[in-house]
C-alpha positions in Angstrom: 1.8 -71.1 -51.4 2.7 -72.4 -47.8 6.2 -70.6 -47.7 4.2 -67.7 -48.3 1.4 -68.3 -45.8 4.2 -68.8 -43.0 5.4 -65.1 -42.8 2.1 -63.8 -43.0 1.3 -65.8 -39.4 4.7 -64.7 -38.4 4.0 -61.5 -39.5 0.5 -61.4 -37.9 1.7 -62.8 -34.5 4.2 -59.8 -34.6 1.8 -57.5 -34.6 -0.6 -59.1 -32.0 2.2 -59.1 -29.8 3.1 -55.1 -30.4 -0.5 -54.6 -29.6 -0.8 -56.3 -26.5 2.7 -54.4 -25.1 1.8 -51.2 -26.4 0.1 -50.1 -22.8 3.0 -51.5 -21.0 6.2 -49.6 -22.6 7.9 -48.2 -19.9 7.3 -47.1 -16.5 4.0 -45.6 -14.7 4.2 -42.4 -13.0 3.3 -44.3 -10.1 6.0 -46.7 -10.1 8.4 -44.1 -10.6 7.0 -42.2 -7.4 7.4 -44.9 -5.4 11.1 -46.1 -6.4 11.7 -41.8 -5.3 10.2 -41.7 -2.5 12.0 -45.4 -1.6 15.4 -43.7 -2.5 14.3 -40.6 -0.6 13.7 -42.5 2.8 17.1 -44.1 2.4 18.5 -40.7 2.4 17.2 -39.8 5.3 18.4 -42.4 7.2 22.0 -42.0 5.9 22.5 -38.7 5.9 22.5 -37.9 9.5 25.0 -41.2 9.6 27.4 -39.6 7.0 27.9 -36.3 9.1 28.6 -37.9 12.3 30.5 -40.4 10.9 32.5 -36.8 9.2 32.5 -35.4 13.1 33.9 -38.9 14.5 36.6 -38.8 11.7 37.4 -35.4 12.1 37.4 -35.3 16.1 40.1 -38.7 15.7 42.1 -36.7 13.2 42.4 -33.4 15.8 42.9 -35.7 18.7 46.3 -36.8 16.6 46.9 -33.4 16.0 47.1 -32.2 19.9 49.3 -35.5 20.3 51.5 -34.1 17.5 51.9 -30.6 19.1 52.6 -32.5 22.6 55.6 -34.6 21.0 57.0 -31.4 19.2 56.7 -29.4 22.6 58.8 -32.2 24.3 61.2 -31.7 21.0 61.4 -27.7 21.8 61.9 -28.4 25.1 65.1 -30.4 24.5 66.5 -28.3 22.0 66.1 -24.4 23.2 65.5 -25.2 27.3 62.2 -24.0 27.3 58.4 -24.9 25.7 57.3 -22.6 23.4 54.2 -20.0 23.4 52.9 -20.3 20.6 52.2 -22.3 17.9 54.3 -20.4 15.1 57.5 -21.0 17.4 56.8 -24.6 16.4 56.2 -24.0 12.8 58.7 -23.1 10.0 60.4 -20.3 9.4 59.2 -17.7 6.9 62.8 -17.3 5.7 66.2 -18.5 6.8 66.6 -22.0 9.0 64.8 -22.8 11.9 65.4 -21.4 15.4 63.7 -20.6 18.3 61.2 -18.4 17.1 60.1 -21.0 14.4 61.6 -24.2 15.3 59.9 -26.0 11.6 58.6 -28.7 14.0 55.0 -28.9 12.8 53.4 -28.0 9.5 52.3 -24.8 8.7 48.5 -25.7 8.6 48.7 -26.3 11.9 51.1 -23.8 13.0 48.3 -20.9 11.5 45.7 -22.5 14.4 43.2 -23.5 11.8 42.9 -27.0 10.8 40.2 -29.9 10.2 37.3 -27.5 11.1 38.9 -26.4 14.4 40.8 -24.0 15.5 43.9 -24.9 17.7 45.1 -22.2 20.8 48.3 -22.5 22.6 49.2 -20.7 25.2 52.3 -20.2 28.1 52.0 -21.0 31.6 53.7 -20.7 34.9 54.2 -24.3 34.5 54.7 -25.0 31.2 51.6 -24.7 28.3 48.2 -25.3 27.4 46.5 -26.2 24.1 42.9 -26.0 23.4 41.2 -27.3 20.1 37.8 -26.1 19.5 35.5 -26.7 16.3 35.3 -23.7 14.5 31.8 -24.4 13.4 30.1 -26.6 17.2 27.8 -29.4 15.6 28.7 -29.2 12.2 32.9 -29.2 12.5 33.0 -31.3 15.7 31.0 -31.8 18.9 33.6 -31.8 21.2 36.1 -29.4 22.7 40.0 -30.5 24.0 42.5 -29.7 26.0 46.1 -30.7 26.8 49.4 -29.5 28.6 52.6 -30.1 29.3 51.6 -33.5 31.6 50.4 -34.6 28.1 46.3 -36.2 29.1 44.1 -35.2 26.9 40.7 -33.4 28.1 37.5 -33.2 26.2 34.3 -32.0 26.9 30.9 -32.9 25.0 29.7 -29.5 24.6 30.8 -25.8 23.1 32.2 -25.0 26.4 36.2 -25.2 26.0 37.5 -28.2 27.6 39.8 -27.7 30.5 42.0 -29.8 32.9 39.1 -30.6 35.1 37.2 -31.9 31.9 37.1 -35.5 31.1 40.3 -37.5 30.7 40.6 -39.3 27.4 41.3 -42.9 27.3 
């Protein structure tokens, strides 16, 4: 009879057990409140971080881009006597090999102007050229504005105003 008695405690502290855990199964809608509103302020310190980290990115990538489109001019330069106008003369060809008309120096992404959230303007001068790169979307694209030529500084300006060659020289 004491083998049998021993389950039956078992049994019965089992049971007790169950009974005093039954309330506390889970989470309270409180707690669960809390931990969201927790992960919610987190969010809203990030965030804002995210996108300007994005802009900073972004800005670094165009910045390579106008140093790209200075190299190529230098490259046009040597090989038809002249800079060119715009930026399909640098691009590819749409058929046949390259020439002066599309000398399939730079890719076509940025040969169409439109890259990274900005959109990239060349244009001739007296002395030579100008580029401009300007977000397509100000605040959300990029925050700043630049501008280059053919003595190859790069200008920027913190604002939606295009950057010029009396802008800000970058470093």
């Amino acid at each position: 009879m004491h083998v049998s008695d021993r389950p039956r405690v078992i049994i019965g502290d089992m049971g007790k057990l169950r009974r005093l855990n039954r309330g506390r199964s889970g989470f309270s809608l409180i707690e669960l409140l809390i931990v969201i509103a927790i992960i919610l302020i987190i969010l809203a310190i990030a965030v804002p971080k995210l996108g300007s980290a994005r802009m900073n990115a972004t800005e670094t990538i165009v910045i390579g881009e106008v140093q790209t489109i200075q190299k190529m001019q230098i490259q046009y330069m040597s090989q038809f006597g002249q800079y060119a106008t715009t930026l399909a003369q640098l691009g590819p060809p749409a058929s046949g090999g390259p020439g002066p008309q599309a000398a399939d120096l730079i890719p076509n992404s940025l040969a169409s102007g439109d890259k990274d959230g900005y959109l990239f303007i060349m244009a001739a001068t007296p002395q030579g050229y100008t580029i401009n790169a300007n977000p397509k979307v100000y605040n959300s694209t990029g925050r700043r504005t630049f501008f280059s030529d053919q003595s190859m500084a790069i200008h920027y300006n913190w604002s939606q105003e295009p950057a010029n060659a009396t802008s800000p020289e970058l470093k």
